[in-house]
C-alpha positions as CSV (number, residue, x, y, z in Angstrom):
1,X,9.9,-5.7,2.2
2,X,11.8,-3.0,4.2
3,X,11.8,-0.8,0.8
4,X,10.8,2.9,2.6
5,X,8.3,4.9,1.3
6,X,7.8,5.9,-1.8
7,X,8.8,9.1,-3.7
8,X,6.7,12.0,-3.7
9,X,5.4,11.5,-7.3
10,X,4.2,7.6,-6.0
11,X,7.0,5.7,-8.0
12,X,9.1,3.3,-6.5
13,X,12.5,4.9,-6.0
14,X,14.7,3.7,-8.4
15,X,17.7,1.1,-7.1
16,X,17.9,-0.9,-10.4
17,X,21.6,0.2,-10.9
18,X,22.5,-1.0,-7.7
19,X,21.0,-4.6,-8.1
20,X,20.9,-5.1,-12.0
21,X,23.7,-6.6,-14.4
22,X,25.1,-3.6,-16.4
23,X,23.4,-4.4,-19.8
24,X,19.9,-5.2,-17.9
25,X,18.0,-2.2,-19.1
26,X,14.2,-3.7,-19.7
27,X,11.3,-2.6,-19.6
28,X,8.1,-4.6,-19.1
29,X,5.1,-4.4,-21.8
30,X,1.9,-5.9,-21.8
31,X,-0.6,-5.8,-24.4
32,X,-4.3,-4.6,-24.0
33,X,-7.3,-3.7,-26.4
34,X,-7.7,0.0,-24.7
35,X,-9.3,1.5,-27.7
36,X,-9.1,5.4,-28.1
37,X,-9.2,5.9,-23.9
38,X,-6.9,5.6,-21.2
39,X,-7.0,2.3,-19.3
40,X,-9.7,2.7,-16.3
41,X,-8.2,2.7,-12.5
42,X,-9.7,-1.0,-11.6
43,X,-8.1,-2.4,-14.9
44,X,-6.3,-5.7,-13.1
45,X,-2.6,-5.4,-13.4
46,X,-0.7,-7.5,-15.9
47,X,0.5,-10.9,-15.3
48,X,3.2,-12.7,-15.6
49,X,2.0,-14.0,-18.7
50,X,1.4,-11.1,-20.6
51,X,5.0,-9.2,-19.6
52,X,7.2,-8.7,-22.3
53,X,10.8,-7.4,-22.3
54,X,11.7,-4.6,-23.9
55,X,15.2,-2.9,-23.6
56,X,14.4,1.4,-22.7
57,X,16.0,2.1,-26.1
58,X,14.1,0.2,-28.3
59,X,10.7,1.2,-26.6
60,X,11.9,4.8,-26.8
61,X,11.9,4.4,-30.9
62,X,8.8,2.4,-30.5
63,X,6.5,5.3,-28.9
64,X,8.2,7.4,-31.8
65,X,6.7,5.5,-34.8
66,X,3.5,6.0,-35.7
67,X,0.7,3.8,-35.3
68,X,-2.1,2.2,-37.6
69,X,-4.6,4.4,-35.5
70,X,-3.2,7.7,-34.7
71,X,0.2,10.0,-35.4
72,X,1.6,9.2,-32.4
73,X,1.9,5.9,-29.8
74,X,1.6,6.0,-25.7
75,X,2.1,3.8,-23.6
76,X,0.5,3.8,-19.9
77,X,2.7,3.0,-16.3
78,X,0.3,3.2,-13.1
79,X,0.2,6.1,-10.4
80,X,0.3,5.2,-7.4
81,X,-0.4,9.1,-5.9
82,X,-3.2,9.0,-8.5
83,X,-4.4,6.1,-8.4
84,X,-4.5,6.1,-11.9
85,X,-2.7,4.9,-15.4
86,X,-1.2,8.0,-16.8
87,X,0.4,8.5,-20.4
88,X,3.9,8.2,-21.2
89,X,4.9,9.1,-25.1
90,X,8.1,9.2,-26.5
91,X,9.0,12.7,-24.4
92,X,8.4,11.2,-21.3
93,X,11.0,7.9,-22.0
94,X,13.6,9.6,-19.3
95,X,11.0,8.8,-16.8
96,X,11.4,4.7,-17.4
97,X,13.5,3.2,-15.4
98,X,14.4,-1.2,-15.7
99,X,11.9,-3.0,-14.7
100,X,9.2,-0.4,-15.3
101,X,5.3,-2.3,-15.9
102,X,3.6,-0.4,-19.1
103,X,0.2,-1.4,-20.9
104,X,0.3,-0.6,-25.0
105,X,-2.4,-0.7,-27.1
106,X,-3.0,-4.0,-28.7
107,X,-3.4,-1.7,-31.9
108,X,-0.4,0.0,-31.8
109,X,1.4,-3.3,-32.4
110,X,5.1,-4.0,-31.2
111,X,5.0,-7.8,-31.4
112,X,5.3,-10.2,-33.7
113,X,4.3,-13.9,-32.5
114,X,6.7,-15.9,-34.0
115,X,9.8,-13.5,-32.8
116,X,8.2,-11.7,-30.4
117,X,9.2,-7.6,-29.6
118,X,9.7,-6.3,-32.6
119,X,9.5,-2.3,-32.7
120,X,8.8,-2.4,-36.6
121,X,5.8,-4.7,-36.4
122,X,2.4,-2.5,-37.2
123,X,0.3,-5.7,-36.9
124,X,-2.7,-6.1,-34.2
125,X,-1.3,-7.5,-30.9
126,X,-3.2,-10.4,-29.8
127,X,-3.5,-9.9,-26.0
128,X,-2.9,-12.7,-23.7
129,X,-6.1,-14.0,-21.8
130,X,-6.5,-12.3,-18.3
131,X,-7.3,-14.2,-15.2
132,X,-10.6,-13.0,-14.2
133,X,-9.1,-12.6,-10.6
134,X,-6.6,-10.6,-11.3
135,X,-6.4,-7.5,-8.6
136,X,-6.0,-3.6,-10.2
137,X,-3.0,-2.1,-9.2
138,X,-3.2,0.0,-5.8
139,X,-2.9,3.6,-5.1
140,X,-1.1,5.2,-2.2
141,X,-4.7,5.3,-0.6
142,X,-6.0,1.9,-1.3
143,X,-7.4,0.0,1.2
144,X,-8.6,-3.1,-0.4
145,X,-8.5,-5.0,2.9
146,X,-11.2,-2.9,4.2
147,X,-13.2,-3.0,1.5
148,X,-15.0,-6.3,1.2
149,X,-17.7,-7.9,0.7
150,X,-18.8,-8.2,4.4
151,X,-18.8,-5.5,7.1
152,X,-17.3,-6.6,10.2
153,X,-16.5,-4.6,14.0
154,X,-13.3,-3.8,14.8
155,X,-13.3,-5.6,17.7
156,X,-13.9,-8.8,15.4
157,X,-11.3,-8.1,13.3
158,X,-8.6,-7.4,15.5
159,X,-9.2,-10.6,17.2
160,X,-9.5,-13.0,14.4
161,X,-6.0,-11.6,13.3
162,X,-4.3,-11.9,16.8
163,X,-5.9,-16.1,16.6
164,X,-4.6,-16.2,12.8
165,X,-1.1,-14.3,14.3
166,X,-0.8,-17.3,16.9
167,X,-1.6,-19.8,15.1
168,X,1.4,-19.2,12.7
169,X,3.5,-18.8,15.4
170,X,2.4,-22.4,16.9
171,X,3.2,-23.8,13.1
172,X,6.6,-22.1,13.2
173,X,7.4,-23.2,17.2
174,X,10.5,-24.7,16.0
175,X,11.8,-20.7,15.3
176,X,13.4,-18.9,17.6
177,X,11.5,-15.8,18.3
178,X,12.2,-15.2,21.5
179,X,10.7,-11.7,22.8
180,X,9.2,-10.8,19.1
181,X,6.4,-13.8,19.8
182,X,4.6,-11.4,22.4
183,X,4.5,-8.4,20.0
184,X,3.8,-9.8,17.1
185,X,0.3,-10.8,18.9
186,X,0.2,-7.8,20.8
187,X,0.7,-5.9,17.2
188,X,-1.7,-8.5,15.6
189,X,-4.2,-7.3,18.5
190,X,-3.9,-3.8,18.7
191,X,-2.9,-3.2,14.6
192,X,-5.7,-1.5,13.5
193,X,-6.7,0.8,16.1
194,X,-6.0,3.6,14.3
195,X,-9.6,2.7,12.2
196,X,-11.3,4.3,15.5
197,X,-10.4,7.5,13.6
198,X,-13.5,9.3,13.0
199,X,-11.8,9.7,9.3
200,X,-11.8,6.0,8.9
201,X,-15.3,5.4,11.3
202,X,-17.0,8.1,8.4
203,X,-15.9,6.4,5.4
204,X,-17.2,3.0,6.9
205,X,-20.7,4.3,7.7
206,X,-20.5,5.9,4.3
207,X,-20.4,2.8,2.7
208,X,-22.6,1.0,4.8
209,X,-25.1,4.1,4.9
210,X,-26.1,2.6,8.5
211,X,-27.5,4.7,12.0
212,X,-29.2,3.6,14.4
213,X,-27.9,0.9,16.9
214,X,-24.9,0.5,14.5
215,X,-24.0,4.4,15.7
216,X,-22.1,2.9,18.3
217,X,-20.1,0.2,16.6
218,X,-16.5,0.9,15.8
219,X,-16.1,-0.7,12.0
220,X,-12.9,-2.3,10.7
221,X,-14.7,-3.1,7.3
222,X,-17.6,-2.5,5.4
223,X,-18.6,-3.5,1.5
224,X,-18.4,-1.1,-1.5
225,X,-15.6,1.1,-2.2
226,X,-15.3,5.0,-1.3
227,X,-12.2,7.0,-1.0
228,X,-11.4,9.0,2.6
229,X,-12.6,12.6,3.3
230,X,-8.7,13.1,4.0
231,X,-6.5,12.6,0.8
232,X,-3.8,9.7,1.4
233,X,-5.6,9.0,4.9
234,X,-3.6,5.8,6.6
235,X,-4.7,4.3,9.3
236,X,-2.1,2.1,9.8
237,X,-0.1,5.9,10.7
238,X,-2.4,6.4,13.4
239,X,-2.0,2.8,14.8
240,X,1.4,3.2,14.9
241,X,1.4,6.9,16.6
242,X,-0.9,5.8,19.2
243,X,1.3,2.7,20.0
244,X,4.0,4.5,20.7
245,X,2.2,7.0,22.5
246,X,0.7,4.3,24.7
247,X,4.7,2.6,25.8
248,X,4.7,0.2,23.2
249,X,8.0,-1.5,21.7
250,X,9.3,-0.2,18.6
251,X,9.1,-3.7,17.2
252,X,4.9,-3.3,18.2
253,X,4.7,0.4,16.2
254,X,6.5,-1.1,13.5
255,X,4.5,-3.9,12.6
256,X,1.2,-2.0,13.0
257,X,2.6,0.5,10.6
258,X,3.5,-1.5,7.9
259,X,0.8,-4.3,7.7
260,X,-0.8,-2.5,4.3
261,X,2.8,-1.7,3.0
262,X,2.4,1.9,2.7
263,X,4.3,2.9,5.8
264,X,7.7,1.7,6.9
265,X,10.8,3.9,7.7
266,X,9.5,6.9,7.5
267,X,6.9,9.5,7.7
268,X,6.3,12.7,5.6
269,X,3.1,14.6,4.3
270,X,2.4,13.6,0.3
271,X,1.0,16.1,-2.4
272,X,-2.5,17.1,-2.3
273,X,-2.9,16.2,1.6
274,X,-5.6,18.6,3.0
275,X,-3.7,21.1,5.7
276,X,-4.9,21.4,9.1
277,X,-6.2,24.3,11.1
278,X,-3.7,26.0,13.0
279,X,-2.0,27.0,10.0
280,X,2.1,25.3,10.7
281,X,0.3,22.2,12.2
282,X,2.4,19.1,11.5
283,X,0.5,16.2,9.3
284,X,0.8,13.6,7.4
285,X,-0.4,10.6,5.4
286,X,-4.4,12.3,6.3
287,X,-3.0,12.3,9.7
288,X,-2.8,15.5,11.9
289,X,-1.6,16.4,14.8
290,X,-3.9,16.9,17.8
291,X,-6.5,14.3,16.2
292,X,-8.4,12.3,19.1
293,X,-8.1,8.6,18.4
294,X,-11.0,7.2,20.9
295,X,-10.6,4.2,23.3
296,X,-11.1,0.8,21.4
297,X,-12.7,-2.1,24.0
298,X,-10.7,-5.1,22.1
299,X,-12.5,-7.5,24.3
300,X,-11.1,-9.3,27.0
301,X,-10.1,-7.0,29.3
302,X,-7.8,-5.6,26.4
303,X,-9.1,-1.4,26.3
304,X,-6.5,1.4,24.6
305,X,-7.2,4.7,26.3
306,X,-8.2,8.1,24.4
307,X,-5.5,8.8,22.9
308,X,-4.3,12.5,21.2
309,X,-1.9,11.8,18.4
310,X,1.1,13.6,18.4
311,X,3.0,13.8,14.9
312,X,6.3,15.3,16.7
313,X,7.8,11.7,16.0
314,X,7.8,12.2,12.0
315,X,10.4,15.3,12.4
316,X,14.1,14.0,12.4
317,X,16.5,14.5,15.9
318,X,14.9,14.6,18.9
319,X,11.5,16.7,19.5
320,X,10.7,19.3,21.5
321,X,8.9,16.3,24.2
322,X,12.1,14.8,24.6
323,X,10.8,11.5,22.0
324,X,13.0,10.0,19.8
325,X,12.6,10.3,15.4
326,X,10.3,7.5,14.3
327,X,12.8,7.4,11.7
328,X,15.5,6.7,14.5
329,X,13.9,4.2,16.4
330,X,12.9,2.0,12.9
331,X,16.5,2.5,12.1
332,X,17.8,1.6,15.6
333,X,15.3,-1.6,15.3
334,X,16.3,-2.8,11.6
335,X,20.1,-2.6,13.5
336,X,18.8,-4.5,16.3
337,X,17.1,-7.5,14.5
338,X,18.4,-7.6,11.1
339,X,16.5,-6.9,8.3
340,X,15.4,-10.2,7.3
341,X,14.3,-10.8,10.7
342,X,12.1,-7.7,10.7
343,X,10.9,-8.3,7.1
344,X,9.8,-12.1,8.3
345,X,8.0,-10.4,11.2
346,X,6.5,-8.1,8.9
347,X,5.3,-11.0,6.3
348,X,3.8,-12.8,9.6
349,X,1.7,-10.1,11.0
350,X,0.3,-9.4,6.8
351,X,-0.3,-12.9,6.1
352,X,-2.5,-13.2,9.4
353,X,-4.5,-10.1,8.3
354,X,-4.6,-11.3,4.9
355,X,-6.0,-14.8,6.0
356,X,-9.0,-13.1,9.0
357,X,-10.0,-10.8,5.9
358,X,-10.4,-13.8,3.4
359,X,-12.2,-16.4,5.6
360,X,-13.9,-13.8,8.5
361,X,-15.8,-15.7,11.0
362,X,-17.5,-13.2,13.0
363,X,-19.2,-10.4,10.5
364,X,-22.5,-8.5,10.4
């Protein structure tokens, strides 16, 4: 769980020969009827079921043959930067790596059923059954969790998460957490802050078309599904920033970072992030510097202040402001608590969001 950020291409950075057995060199294929056309962005991500290993070798042959349907085979592994399946043919094999997911065409056979891979086999591939609730893989800019089927304030949201937060903790009193209890809730309270954005706020009134008295809500979700003005826009970044900013703990900046999994260690601009005015401004992750996050009234005498984000922590040493790397102070935490410790902490404060976003009590 404290696996940094990914590469600038969106692929996982590749540790497998640091971890694997020397002859584990797999990939996994599933089988799909895809026709004459890519797969689409929302197809659900394979299953369990449906893997099948393939050492990179054999595979490599494989996309070289020729199929029943065309002069060539290609096989599909998702994008995360995209947000999108793109090709890989039998030029592209140096980019697989073991443990790689890739979707053939059920046409372009590869399977046998009685022995199973076999790269000669030119016969239909029977796919396995998909479960019908199966999620699509997610892009660097996915934000499923705010994408419902409800709309909901933010003030609702954040609190239902801080109740879920402490009622895990109470579960799991016989742990020792000692000062990490208080901000995990005050993380589980204050995580999503950074959706007072006004690049967030827009893309919620977007989808919920709304005016009127709903002008002055602050949203934390809204049905329907539309991608931010600001490519690779994470709000979870501006939580984090803002945190800091404000005199929180590390361990608080942290945990409001990487609730969505899409910010850990460190922070860096991706490809195809819009630049700000002044030209030489510092951004990242839709994020620049000098944006105005408002004051969010969490209820219960619990108000953040306007607050100007300041990117200066993403650059490595010390800034110009006197603050420390964000960088530094994750490393100088993971130290500090161990990194299973922070990665339990981590799992805490996403299974509470996940479980106020599944059963909401409080929505519009």
């Amino acid at each position: 769980m404290l696996h940094d950020t990914r590469d600038l291409s969106g692929y996982d950075l590749d540790i497998s020969r640091f971890v694997r057995e020397g002859d584990e060199r797999d990939v996994l294929v599933a089988w799909r009827e895809l026709g004459e056309t890519s797969p689409a962005a929302q197809t659900p991500s394979p299953s369990r079921d449906e893997l099948c290993p393939v050492p990179i070798w054999d595979f490599r042959e494989f996309l070289e043959g020729v199929s029943r349907s065309r002069a060539f085979r290609a096989a599909w592994t998702w994008n995360a930067l995209d947000g999108s399946w793109g090709p890989i043919g039998a030029r592209d094999t140096e980019r697989l790596a073991p443990g790689t997911v890739l979707l053939v065409n059920a046409m372009d056979g590869g399977y046998d059923p009685q022995r199973g891979w076999d790269s000669q086999s030119t016969s239909p591939v029977v796919p396995v059954p998909t479960f019908q609730g199966h999620r699509a893989e997610e892009g660097l800019d996915d934000d499923p969790l705010s994408s419902p089927s409800y709309a909901q304030t933010l003030v609702a949201h954040s609190r239902e998460v801080e109740a879920e937060a402490n009622q895990v903790l109470c579960a799991l009193e016989n742990l020792a957490f000692g000062d990490s209890r208080s901000d995990l809730l005050i993380a589980a309270l204050h995580h999503d802050i950074g959706k007072a954005h006004p690049v967030f706020q827009h893309t919620m009134r977007r989808q919920l078309r709304s005016g009127g008295n709903s002008s002055c809500l602050l949203f934390a979700k809204s049905p329907g599904f539309a991608r931010h003005e600001r490519p690779h826009f994470r709000h979870e970044l501006a939580s984090a920033l803002a945190l800091l900013q404000m005199g929180y703990s590390n361990l608080v900046a942290y945990l409001a970072a990487c609730h969505h999994g899409k910010v850990r260690l460190s922070i860096r601009a991706l490809p195809g992030e819009t630049r700000p005015d002044p030209v030489g401004a510092k951004f990242a992750r839709g994020v620049h510097d000098g944006d105005v996050l408002p004051a969010v009234d969490l209820g219960s005498g619990n108000r953040t202040t306007e607050t100007t984000l300041d990117l200066e922590p993403m650059l490595l040493g010390r800034g110009s402001n006197a603050q420390t790397s964000w960088l530094d102070r994750m490393v100088r935490l993971r130290d500090l608590l161990g990194p299973f410790r922070l990665a339990y902490l981590e799992a805490l404060i996403r299974a509470a969001d996940e479980r106020a976003s599944r059963f909401p009590k409080e929505t519009l």
